[in-house]
Kinemage of the C-alpha trace (Angstrom):
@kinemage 1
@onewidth
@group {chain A} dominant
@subgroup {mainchain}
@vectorlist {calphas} color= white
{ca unk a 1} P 84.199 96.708 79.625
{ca unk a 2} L 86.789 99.409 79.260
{ca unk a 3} L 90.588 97.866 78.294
{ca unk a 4} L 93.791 98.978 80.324
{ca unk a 5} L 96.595 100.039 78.396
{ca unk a 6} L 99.545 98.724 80.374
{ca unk a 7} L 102.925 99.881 79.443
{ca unk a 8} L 106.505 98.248 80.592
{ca unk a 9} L 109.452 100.172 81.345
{ca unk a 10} L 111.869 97.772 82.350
{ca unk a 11} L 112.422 95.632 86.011
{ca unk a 12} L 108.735 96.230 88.014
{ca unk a 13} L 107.771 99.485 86.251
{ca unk a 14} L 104.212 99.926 84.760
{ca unk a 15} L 101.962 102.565 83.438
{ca unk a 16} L 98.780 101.654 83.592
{ca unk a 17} L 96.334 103.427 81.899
{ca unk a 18} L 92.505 103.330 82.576
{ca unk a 19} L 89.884 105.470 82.069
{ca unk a 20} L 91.042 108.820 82.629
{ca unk a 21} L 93.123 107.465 85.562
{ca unk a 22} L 97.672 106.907 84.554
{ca unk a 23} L 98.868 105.135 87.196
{ca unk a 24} L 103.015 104.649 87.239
{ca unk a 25} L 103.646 101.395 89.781
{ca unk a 26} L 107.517 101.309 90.915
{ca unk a 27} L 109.369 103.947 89.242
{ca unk a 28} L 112.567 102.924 89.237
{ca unk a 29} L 114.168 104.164 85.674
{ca unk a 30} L 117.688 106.289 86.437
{ca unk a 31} L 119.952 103.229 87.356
{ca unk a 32} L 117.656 100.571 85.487
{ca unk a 33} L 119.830 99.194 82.502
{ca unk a 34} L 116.493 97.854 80.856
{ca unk a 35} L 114.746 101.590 80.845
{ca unk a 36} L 118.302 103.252 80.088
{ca unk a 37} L 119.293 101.272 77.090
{ca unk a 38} L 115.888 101.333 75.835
{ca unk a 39} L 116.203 105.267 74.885
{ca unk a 40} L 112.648 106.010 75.847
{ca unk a 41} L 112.724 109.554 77.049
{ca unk a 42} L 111.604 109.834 81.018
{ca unk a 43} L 108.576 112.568 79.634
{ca unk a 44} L 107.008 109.570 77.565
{ca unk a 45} L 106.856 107.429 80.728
{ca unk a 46} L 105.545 110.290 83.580
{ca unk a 47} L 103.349 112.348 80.829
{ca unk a 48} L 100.334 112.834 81.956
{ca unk a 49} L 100.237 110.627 85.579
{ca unk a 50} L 97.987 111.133 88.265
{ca unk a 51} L 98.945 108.527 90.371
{ca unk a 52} L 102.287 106.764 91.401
{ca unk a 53} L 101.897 103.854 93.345
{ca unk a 54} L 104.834 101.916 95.138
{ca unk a 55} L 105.015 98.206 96.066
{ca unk a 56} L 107.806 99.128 98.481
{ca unk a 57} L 110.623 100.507 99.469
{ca unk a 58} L 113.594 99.335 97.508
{ca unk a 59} L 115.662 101.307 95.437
{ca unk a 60} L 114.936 99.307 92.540
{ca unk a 61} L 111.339 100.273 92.825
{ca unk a 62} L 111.235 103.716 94.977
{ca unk a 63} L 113.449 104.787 91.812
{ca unk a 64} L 112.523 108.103 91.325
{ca unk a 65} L 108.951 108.843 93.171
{ca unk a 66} L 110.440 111.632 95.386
{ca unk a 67} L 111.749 113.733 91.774
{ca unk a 68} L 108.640 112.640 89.309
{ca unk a 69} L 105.911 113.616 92.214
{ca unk a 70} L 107.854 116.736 93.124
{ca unk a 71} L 107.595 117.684 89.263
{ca unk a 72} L 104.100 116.609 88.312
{ca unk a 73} L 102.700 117.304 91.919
{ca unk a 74} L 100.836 113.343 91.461
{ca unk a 75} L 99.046 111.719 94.203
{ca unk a 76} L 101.631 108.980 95.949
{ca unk a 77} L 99.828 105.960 97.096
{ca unk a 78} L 101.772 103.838 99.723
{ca unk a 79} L 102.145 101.580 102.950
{ca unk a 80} L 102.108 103.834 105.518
{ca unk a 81} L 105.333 103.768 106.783
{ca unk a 82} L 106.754 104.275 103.250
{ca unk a 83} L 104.569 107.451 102.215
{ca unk a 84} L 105.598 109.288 105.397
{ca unk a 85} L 108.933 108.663 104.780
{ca unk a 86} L 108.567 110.354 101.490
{ca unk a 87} L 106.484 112.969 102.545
{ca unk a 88} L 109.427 113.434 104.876
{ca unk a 89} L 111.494 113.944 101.443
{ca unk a 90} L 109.627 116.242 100.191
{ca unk a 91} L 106.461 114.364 98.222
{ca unk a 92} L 103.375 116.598 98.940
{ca unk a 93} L 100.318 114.448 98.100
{ca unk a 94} L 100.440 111.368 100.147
{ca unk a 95} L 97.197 108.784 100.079
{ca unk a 96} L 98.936 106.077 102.890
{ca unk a 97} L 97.307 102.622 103.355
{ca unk a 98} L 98.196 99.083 104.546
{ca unk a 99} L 97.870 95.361 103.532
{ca unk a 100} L 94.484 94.123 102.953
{ca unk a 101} L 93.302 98.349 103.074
{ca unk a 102} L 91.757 99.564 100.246
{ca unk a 103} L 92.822 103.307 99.204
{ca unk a 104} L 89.586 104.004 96.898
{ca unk a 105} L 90.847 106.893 93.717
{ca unk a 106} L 88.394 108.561 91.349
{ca unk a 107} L 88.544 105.876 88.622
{ca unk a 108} L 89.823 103.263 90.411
{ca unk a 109} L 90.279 101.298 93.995
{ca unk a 110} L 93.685 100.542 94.799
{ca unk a 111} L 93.946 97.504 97.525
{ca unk a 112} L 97.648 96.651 98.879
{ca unk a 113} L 97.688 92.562 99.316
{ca unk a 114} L 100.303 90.784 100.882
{ca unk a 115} L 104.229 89.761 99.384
{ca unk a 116} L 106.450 87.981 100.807
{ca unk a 117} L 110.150 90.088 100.891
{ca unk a 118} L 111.169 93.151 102.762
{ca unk a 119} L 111.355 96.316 102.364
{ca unk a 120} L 113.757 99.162 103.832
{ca unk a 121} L 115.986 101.853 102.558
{ca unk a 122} L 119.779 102.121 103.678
{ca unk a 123} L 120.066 105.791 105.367
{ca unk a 124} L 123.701 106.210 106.646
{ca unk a 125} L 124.327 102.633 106.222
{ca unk a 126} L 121.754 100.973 108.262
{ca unk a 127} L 118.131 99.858 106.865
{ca unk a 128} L 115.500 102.051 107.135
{ca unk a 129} L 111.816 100.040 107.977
{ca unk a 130} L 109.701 101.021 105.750
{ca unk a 131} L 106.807 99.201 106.458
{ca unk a 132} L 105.169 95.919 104.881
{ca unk a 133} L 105.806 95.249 101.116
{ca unk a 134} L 102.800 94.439 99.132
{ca unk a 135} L 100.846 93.504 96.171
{ca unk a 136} L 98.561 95.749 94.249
{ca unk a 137} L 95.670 95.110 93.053
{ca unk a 138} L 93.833 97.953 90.809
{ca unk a 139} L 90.812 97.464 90.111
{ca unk a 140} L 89.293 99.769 87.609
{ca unk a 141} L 85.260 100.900 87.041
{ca unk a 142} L 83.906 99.052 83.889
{ca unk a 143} L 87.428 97.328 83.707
{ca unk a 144} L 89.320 94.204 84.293
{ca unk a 145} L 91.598 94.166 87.943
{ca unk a 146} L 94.783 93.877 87.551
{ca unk a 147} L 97.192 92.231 89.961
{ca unk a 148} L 100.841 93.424 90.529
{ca unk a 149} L 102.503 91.243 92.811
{ca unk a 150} L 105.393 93.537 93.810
{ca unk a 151} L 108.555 91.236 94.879
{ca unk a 152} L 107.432 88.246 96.270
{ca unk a 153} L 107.850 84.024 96.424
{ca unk a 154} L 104.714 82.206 96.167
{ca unk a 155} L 102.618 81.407 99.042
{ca unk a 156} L 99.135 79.865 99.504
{ca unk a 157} L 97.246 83.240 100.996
{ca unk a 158} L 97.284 83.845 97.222
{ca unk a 159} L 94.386 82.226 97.166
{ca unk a 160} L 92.334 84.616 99.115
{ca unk a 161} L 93.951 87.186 97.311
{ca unk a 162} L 92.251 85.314 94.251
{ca unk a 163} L 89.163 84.787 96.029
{ca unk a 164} L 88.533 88.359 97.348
{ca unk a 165} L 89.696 90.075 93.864
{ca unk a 166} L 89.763 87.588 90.755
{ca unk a 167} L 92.027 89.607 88.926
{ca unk a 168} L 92.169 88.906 85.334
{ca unk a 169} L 95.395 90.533 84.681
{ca unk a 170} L 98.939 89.166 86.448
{ca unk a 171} L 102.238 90.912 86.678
{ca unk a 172} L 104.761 88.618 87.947
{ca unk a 173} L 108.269 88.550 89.432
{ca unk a 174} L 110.465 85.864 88.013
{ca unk a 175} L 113.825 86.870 88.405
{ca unk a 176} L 114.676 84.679 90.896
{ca unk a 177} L 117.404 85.384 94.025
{ca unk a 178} L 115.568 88.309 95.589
{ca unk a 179} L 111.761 87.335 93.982
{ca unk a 180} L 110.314 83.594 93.304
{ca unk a 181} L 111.620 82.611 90.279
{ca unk a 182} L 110.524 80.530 87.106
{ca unk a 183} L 109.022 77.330 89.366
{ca unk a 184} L 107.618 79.213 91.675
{ca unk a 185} L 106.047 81.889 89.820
{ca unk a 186} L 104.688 79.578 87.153
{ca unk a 187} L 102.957 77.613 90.689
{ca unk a 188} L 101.821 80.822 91.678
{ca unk a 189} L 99.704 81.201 88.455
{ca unk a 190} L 98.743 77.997 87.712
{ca unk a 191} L 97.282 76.986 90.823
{ca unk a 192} L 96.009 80.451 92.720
{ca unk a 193} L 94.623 82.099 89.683
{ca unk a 194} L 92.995 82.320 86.201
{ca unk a 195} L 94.370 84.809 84.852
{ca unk a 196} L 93.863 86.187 81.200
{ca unk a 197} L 96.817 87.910 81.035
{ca unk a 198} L 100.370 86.913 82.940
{ca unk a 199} L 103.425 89.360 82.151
{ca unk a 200} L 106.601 88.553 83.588
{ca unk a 201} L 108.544 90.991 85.366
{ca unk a 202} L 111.886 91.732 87.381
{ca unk a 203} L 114.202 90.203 85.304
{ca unk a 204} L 117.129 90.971 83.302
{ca unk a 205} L 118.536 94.136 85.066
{ca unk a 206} L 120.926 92.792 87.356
{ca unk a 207} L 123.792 89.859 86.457
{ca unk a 208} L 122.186 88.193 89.270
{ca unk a 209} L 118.359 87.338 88.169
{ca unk a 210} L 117.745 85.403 85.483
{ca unk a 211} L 118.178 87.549 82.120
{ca unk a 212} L 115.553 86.204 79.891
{ca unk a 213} L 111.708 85.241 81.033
{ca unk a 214} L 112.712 82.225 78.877
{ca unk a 215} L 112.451 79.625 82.394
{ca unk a 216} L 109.462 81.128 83.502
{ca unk a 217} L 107.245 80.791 79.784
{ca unk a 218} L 108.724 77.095 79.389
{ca unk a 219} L 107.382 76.765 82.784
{ca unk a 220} L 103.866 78.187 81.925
{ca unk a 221} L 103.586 75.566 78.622
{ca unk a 222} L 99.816 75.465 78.146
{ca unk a 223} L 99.368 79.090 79.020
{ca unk a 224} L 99.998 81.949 77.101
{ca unk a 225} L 102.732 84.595 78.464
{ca unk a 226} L 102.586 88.235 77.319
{ca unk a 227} L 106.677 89.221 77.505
{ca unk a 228} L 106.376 92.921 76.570
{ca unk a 229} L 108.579 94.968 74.697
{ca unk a 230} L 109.860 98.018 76.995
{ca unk a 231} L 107.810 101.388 76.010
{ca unk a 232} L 105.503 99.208 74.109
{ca unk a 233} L 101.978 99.729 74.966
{ca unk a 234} L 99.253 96.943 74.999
{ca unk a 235} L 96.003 96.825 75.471
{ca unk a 236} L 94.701 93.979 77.652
């Protein structure tokens, strides 16, 4: 089968590439410290995209949707609630779904899965609803399915998530404070799935999460971690 080329640009940010599909999952890079200091140039991370998708509505992943799908005119996939809020704000191409709903793509089917967190926006002060969070899972034509599990702490529904996808490759929170952290996510992969590929994410850009995925790949002894390098591509 076809490989993806997954690239990571700091906190819960991913390009995905597969096929002749470029999928950017939770933009967040103005305001992301990781992304910033890295001195990757925004054009090398939204070249090219036909898809965003969003796990939810947090700053820290909404980032900047609204400005990269005004500019590239890319297809916005998103829990309902979320994509009419942004079609409110301007983003024209809206493809809305829901957990467990599959939002089928030329190249790909894109199913949102459950997380466990929240997710709002803070308009005048008070938090916005916007909708579920979830998980993605992407799962590519002639290509492995990939698993990005938004913010979330473990929980045993995983294994239906598992059972109904078998994705092959995991991208993890393990921050800790506002995701599961090292314990928890390390559970999460060691007993709910089989993954070929685990990458750690949302760490390291606030004081408050844990800095290094140090925890989490002592935690996953006996199974090999992929910690990328930010703007570093991989094939997996």
């Amino acid at each position: 089968g076809e490989t993806m080329k997954i690239t990571w640009f700091g906190h819960s940010c991913f390009r995905v590439e597969v096929g002749a599909s470029r999928i950017l999952i939770d933009p967040f890079l103005t305001g992301n410290p990781t992304f910033e200091k890295s001195g990757i140039a925004e054009i090398a991370v939204i070249e090219g995209i036909t898809h965003v998708a969003l796990t939810h509505g947090h700053e820290d992943h909404l980032g900047d949707t609204v400005r990269i799908c005004k500019e590239t005119g890319t297809t916005l996939i998103a829990v309902h609630e979320l994509a009419t809020y942004l079609a409110g704000q301007g983003v024209e191409k809206t493809d809305p779904g829901n957990t467990g709903g599959m939002v089928p793509q030329e190249g790909f089917d894109l199913t949102f899965v459950q997380a466990f967190h929240s997710s709002s926006n803070m308009v005048d002060g008070r938090p916005l609803y916007l909708g579920d969070p979830c998980g993605i899972v992407i799962a590519a034509k002639d290509s492995k399915t990939l698993y990005h599990m938004g913010d979330t702490d473990v929980f045993s529904d995983m294994a239906l998530i598992n059972e109904l996808h078998e994705p092959q490759i995991g991208i993890v929170p393990i921050g800790d404070r506002y995701t599961m952290g090292a314990k928890g996510a390390a559970l999460a992969c060691k007993r709910y799935f089989d993954f070929d590929t685990i990458i750690p994410c949302h760490y390291g850009t606030f004081p408050v999460i844990d800095q290094t995925p140090d925890k989490f790949v002592a935690a996953m002894r006996g199974h090999e971690v992929l910690v990328p390098e930010v703007g570093v591509p991989f094939d997996a």
